[in-house]
N, C-alpha and C positions, 0 to 999 in steps of 0.2 A: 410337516411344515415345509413348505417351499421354501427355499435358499436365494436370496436373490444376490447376483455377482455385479458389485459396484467398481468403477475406474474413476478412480478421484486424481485428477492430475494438477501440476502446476509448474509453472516455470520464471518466474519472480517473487521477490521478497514477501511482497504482501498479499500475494494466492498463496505461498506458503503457510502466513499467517492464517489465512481462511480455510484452509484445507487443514491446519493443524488442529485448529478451534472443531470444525465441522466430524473431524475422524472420530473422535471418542463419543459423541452422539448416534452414530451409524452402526459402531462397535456394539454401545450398550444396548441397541433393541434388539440384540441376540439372532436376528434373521438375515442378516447382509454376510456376506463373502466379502471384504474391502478389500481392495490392493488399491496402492498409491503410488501414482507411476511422476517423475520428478524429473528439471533438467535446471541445471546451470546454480543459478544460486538458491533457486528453492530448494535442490537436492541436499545442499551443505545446510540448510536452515532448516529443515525437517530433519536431517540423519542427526546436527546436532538436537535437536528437539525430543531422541528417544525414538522416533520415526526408522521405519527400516525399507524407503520406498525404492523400486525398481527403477536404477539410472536410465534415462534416454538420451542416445542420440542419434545424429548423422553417421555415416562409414566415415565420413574425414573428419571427425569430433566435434562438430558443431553445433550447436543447442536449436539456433534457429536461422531464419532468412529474414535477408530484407524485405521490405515492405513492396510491393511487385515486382520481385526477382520469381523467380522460376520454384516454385514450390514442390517439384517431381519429388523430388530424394527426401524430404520432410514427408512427402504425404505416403512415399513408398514405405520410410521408417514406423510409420504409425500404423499402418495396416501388417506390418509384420507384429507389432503390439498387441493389437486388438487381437490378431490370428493365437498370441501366446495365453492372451491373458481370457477371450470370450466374454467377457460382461454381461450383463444384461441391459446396463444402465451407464451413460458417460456424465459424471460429477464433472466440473472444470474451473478452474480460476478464470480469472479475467487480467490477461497479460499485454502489454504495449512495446511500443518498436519493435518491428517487424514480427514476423508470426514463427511459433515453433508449437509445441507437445498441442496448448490446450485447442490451438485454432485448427490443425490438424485433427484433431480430433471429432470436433464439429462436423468438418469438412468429408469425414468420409465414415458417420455413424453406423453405415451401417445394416440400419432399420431400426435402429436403435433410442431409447427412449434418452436427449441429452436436457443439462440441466448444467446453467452458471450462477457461481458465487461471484456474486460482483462488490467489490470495495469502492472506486469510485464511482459516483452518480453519474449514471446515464454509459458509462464505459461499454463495451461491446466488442472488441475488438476480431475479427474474421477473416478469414480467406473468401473469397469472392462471395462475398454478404450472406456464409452458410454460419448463420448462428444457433444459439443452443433454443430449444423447442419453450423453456425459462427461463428465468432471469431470478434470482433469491436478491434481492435489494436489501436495502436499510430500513425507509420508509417510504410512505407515499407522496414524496415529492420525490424521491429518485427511480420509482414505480413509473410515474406521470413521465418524466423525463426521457426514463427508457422503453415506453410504449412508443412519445413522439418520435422519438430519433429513428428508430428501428421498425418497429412495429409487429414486435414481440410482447409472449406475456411476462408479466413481472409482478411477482408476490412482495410483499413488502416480508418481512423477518424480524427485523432491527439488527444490528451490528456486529455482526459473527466473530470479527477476529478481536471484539474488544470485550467479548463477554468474562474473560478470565482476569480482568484488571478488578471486577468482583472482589477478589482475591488478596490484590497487590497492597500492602503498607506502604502507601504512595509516601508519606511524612519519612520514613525510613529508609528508603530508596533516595529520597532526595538528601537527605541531610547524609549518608552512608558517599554519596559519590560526590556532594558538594566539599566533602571533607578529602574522598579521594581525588579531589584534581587540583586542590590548594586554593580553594577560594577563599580568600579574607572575608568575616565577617562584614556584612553590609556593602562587597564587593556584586555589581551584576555580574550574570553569568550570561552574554549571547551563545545561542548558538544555533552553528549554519547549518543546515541539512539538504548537501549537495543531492541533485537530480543528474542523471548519465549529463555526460556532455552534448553527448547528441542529439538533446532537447535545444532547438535554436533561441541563439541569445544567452543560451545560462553561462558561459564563460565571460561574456560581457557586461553582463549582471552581476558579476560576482565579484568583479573588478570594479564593480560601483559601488558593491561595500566595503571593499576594501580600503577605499580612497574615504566612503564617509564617515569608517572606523579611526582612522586618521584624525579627523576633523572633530571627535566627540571630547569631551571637557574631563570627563570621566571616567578612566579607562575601565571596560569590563575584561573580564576574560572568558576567550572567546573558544567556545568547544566545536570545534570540525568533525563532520560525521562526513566522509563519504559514501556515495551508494554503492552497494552491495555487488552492484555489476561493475564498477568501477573505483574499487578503491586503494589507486595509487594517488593518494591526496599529498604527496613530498611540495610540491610545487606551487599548492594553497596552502599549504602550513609557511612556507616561506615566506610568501606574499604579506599572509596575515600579519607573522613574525616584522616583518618588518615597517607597521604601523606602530609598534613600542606597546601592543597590547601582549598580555599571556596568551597561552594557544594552548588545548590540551587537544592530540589527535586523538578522536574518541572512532578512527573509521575501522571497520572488521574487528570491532572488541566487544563481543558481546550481542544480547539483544538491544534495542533502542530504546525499550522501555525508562531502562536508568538513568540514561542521557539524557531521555523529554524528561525527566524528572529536575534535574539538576538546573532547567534552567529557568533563568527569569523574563527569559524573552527567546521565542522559536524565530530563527529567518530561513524563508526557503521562497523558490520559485512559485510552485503550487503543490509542492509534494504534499501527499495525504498525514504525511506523519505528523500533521498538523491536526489533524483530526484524531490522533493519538494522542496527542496533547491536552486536546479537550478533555476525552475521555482518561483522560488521568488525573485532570483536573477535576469533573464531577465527582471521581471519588475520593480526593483529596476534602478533608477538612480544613484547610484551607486553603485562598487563592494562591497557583503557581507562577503565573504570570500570565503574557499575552504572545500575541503571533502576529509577529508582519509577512506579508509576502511582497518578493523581489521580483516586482515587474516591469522593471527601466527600462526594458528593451521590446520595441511593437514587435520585435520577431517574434517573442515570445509569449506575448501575448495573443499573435494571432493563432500561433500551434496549441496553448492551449483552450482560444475557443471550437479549434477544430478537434480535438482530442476530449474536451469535455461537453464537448454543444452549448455551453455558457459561456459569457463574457466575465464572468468572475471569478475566484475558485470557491473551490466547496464550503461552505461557512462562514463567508463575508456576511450572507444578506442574515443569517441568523446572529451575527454579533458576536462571529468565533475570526475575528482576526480583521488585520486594516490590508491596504493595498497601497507601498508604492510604486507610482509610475514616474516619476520624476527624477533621477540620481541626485539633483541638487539639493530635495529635501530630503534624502534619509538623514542625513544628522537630524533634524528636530525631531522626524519620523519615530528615530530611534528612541527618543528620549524621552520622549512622551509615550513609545509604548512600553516603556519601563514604569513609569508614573504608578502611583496607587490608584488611578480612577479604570486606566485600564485595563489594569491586572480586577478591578473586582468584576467590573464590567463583561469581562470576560468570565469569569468564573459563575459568575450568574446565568449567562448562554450556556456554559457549559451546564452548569444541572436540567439544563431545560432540553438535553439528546436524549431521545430514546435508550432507556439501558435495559430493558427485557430484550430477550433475546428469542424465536420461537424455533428450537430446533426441531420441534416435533411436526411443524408444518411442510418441513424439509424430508424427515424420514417418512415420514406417511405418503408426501408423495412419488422421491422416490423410490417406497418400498410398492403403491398404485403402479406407478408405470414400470417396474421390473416383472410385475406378475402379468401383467396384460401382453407381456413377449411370448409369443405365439410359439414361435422353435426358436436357437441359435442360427444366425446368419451370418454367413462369412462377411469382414469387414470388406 
């Protein structure tokens, strides 16, 4: 039996997710060689994960570059990778601002058969438009979406990094950390799920809830998750702090899993962990609540039509989450997506996401394009 040698990389939280989900399917068909090569906080989310992947970086420790900055010393690191590691085949997450491990990767295959897990719809991200040879998507509206954008192929799947919520005692999870952060009985629980800063507008936007947290009748308590590549959250906890609401820092504690559990209402930019929440939702027996997204500021909405190729985020048009764009209505905003209409409302979209998952259309292809490599090629 031929051996095929797979490079599954990643270098953000939720390619880590993807790449964690995807490893033990590549594992089980007993014919791959895997190695899982990692940088920045996907390295720390897989090693804690049980993962034992191979650190990357720059010589002066840098994960990645800016977004047309000079890509030399990235793309010289990754060909010294490839040269260690040989592959047959390059696996990839799908990573944003600026480019490091997975776009490198792309960018200098090879001859090599590449292939992307992508979590947002229509996502793509590249060094001078060398994308993966596939696209493994969700469904066929994020297939459709990432044919037009790019004009690449793309397999529909359904949802890789959410297939293990199968699993999760979502009721026990939630009532386990509702009880750990002190929430009173019949107390909402928001909570914010910061995006890097470097997404334009989210610091301005976040100061808009903070002022409409202020102005709410009802105080919740409010759980702070910073992102993963940023979380020195001292300076949002203060802010919060000082609207008269509770604050639990829930940032670098954990997976996010237990957090989206705990609350009664998601607020974030257009972070996908929003789409965590659904999917924790469907397997919840019962509603967990709803999901607004913080779009008060046109900067940020214009990065994310240019970063998602839509004008709305993921899940609006199916009836997973509202949009504000106004600062002066998040108070009703708020409060109404606390409501029992849209917490069911919401819970109903959510049974209605694809929850098979098809990891065999991943290893068979895959394991098709590792055996069609003719000889080893220097990167």
């Amino acid at each position: 039996m031929t051996r095929v040698r797979v490079l599954l990389s990643a270098r953000d939280p939720a390619g880590a997710a993807m790449a964690q989900a995807v490893a033990p399917a590549l594992r089980a068909a007993g014919d791959f060689d895997l190695t899982v090569a990692a940088s920045g906080a996907a390295y720390d989310t897989l090693t804690a994960a049980g993962e034992r992947p191979v650190r990357f970086a720059l010589p002066d420790g840098a994960t990645h570059v800016a977004a047309g900055a000079d890509p030399g010393a990235l793309l010289d690191a990754t060909a010294a990778l490839l040269a260690r590691v040989d592959p047959d085949v390059l696996v990839v997450t799908v990573s944003s601002l600026g480019v490091g491990l997975d776009e490198a990767l792309l960018a200098r295959p090879g001859g090599r058969a590449t292939f992307a897990l992508q979590d947002y719809p229509g996502d793509a991200n590249a060094i001078r438009d060398a994308h993966a040879g596939t696209y493994f998507v969700r469904d066929e509206d994020a297939a459709l979406l990432t044919r037009r954008r790019w004009g690449v192929t793309a397999m529909p799947v359904g949802s890789l990094r959410h297939a293990p919520y199968a699993t999760l005692d979502v009721p026990r999870l939630r009532a386990e950390t509702r009880s750990r952060i002190g929430a009173a009985p019949g107390q909402a629980v928001i909570g914010f799920f910061a995006q890097p800063p470097d997404v334009p507008g989210h610091e301005a936007a976040f100061a808009d809830l903070v002022a409409a947290l202020a102005r709410l009748r009802a105080k919740p308590l409010v759980l702070l998750r910073g992102h993963p590549k940023h979380p020195q959250a001292a300076s949002q906890v203060a802010a919060l702090g000082a609207t008269g609401v509770a604050v639990h820092d829930a940032t670098a504690d954990g997976a996010v899993e237990r957090w989206l559990c705990a609350c009664d209402l998601v607020i974030s930019c257009f972070s996908h962990c929003s789409i965590d929440y659904a999917f924790l939702d469907a397997w919840s027996p019962e509603p967990l609540g709803s999901v607004l997204f913080l779009l008060t500021r046109e900067e940020t909405r214009r990065f994310m039509a240019d970063y998602a190729g839509v004008a709305r985020p993921d899940g609006v048009d199916a009836g997973l989450g509202r949009v504000a764009e106004r600062a002066e209505e998040l108070p009703i905003l708020i409060e109404r997506a606390l409501g029992s209409d849209e917490r069911l409302a919401f819970h109903g979209a959510s049974r209605r996401l694809p929850r098979d998952v098809r990891f065999d259309v991943i290893v068979d292809a895959v394991r098709a394009a590792g055996r069609r490599r003719p000889a080893r090629s220097a990167p």
